[in-house]
C-alpha positions as CSV (number, residue, x, y, z in Angstrom):
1,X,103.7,109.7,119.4
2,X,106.9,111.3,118.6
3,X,110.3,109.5,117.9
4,X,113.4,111.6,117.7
5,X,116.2,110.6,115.5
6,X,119.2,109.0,117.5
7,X,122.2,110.5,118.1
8,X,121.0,113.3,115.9
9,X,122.4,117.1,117.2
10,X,120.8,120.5,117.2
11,X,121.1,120.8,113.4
12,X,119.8,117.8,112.1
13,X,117.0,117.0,114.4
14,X,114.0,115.0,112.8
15,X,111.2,114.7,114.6
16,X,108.1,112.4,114.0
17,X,104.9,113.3,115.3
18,X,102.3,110.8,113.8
19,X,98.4,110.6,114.5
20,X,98.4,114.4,112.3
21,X,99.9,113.1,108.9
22,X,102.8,115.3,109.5
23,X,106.3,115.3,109.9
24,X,108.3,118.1,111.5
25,X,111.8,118.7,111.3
26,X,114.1,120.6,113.5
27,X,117.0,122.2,111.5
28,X,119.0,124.8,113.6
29,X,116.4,125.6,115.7
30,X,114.2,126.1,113.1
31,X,110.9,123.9,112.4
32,X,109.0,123.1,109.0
33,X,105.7,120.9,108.8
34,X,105.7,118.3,106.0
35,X,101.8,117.1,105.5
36,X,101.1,113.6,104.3
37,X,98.3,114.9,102.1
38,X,98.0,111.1,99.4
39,X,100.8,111.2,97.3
40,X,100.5,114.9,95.7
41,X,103.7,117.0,96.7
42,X,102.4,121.0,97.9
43,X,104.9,123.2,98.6
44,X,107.6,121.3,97.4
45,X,107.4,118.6,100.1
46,X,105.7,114.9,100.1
47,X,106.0,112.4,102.5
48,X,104.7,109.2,102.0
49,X,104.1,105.9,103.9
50,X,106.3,103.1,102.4
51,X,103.0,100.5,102.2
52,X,101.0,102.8,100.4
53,X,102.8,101.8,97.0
54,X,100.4,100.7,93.8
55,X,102.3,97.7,92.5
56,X,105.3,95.7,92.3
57,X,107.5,94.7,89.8
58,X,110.7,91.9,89.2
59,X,109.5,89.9,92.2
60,X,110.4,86.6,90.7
61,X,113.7,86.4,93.6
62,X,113.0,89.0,95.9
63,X,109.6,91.0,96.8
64,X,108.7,93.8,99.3
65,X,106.2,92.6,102.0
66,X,104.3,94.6,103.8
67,X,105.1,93.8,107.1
68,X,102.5,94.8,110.8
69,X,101.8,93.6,113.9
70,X,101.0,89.4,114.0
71,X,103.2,89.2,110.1
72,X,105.1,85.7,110.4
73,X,107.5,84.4,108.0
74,X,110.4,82.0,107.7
75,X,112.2,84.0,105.0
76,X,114.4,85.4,107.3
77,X,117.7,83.6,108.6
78,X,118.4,86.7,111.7
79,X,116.7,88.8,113.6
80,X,113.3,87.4,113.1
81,X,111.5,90.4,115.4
82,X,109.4,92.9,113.9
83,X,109.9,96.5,113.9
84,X,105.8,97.6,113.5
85,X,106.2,99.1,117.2
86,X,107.7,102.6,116.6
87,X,106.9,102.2,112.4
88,X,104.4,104.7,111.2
89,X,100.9,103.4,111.4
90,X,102.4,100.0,113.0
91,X,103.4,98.9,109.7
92,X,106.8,99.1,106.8
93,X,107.5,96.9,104.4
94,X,110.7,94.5,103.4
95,X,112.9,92.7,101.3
96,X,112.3,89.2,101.8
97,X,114.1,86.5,101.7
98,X,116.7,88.0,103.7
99,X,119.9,85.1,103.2
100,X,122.6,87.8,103.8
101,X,122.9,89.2,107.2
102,X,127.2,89.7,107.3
103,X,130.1,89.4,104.9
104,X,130.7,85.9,105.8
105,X,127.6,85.1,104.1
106,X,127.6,84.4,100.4
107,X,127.3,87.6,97.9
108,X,124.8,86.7,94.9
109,X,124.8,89.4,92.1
110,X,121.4,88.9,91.0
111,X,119.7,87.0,93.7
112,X,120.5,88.9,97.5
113,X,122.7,91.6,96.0
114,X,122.0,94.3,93.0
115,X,124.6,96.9,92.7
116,X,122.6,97.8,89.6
117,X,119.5,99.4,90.1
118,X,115.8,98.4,89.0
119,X,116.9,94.8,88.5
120,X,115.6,93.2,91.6
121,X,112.0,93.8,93.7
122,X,110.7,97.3,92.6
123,X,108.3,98.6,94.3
124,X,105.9,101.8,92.3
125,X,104.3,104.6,93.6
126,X,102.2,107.2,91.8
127,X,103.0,110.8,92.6
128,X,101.4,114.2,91.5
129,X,104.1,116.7,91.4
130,X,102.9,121.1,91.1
131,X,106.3,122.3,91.6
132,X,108.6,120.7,88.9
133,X,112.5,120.7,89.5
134,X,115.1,119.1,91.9
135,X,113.5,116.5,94.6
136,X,116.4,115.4,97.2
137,X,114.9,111.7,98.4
138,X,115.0,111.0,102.2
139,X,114.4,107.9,103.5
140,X,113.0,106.0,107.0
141,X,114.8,102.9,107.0
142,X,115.3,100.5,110.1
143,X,118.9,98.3,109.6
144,X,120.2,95.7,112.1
145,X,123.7,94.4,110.1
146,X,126.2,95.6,107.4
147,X,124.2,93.9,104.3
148,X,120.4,95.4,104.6
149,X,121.2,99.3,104.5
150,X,120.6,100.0,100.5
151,X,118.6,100.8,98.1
152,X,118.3,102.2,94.8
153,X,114.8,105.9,94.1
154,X,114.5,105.8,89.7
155,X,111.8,107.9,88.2
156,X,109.3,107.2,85.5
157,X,111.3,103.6,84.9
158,X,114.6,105.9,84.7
159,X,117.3,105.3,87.3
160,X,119.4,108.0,87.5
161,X,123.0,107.7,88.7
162,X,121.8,110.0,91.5
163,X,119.7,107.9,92.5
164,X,121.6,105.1,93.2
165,X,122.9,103.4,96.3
166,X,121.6,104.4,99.3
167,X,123.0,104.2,101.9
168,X,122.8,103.8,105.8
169,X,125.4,103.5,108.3
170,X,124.4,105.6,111.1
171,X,120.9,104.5,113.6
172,X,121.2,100.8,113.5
173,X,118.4,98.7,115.5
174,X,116.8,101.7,114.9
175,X,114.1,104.2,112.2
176,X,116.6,106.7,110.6
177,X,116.2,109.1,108.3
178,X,118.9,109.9,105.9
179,X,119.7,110.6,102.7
180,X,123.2,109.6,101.2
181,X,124.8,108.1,98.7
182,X,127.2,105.6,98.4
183,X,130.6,106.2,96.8
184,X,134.1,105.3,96.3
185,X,135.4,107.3,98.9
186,X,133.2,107.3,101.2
187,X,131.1,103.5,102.1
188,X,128.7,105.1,104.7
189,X,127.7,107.9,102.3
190,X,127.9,111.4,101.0
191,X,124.5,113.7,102.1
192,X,123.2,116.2,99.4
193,X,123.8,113.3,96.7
194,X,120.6,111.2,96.4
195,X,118.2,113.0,94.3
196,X,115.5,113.3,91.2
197,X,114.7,115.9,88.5
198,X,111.3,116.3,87.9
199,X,110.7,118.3,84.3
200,X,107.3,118.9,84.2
201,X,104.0,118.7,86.2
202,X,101.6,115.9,86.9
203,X,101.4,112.6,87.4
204,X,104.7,110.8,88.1
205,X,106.3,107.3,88.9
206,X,108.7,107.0,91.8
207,X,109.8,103.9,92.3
208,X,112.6,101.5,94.9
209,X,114.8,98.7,93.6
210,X,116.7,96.3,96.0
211,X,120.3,96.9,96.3
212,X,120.3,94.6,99.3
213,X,117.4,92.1,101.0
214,X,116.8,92.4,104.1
215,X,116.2,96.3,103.7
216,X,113.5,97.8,105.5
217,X,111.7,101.2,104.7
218,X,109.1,102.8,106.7
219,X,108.6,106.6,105.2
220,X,110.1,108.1,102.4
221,X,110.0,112.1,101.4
222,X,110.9,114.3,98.5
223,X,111.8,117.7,98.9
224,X,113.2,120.3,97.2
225,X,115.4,121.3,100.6
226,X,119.0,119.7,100.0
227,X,119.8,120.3,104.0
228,X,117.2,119.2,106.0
């Protein structure tokens, strides 16, 4: 099955082929072949599926769940549906509860809103990195309103300020990839400004804090490529 990023042009392409582990992205013409090999980057690339994290942490207000085909809940108050069907492998996972959907609902630093990261519903994966040095973070995320499009990427229980506030505006009631970061200037997001340093090789904790419930992640990647 392949899914094709919407509205995306020529140049920033992204195409999903899934059933081979791989993901293949068309920039200018030119493609590149990303291989979901576990969670060890090669080449400077790793993708990895979002449910395939080892553990959770701060999860006493808001968790991730892991969320596939038949998954019920009543910890959502909008758009109830499930978005397993074009997901890789059928299956993402979520903030939950979800009690902002708009800015008419009411803002809770500390309960459906972090603007600091690694305070709220972290989620931890184990990665082993052979190429130390700069890792720009891309993200699949699916986003239906204004208030479930961001996220804070830390490293080794560091959060970086560029790793904080993701943000999607572009693909709604749809999978996107993108990889921008929130700012002053610009709401929606800056591109080339969401990223980690890696110092030295081996084993590695990457890790997702809410910035917003509701937010749902299907894929995320690291690569050392800052224009995809």
């Amino acid at each position: 099955m392949k899914i094709i990023r919407p509205g995306a042009t020529a140049k920033n392409t992204f195409v999903l082929a899934y059933g081979i582990g791989s993901l293949f992205l068309g920039c200018a013409g030119q493609a590149q072949v990303f291989e979901n090999q576990g969670n060890e980057e090669k080449n400077g690339e790793l993708l990895v599926e979002a449910e395939d994290f080892y553990r959770q942490s701060k999860t006493d207000i808001r968790k991730w769940y892991v969320i596939s085909p038949g998954f019920q809940t009543d910890l959502k108050e909008n758009d109830a549906h499930l978005h397993t069907k074009d997901a890789g492998k059928g299956t993402y996972i979520e903030i939950l509860p979800d009690s902002r959907t708009n800015h008419d609902d009411p803002l809770r630093p500390g309960v459906n809103f972090s603007n600091a990261p690694g305070k709220l519903a972290v989620v931890h994966y184990k990665v082993k990195i052979n190429n130390p040095g700069r890792y720009y973070i891309w993200v699949r995320a699916h986003s239906v309103n204004s208030e479930d499009n961001g996220v804070h990427v830390g490293l080794n229980g560091e959060w970086p300020a560029s790793g904080q506030r993701m943000q999607w505006c572009e693909g709604k009631h749809s999978w996107y990839w993108d990889s921008r970061q929130r700012t002053d200037a610009v709401h929606c997001g800056e591109p080339g400004l969401i990223y980690l340093d890696i110092d030295t090789p081996g084993e590695h904790e990457v890790l997702f804090s809410m910035r917003e419930d509701g937010f749902e992640m299907d894929q995320w990647m690291m690569t050392k490529n800052k224009d995809l």
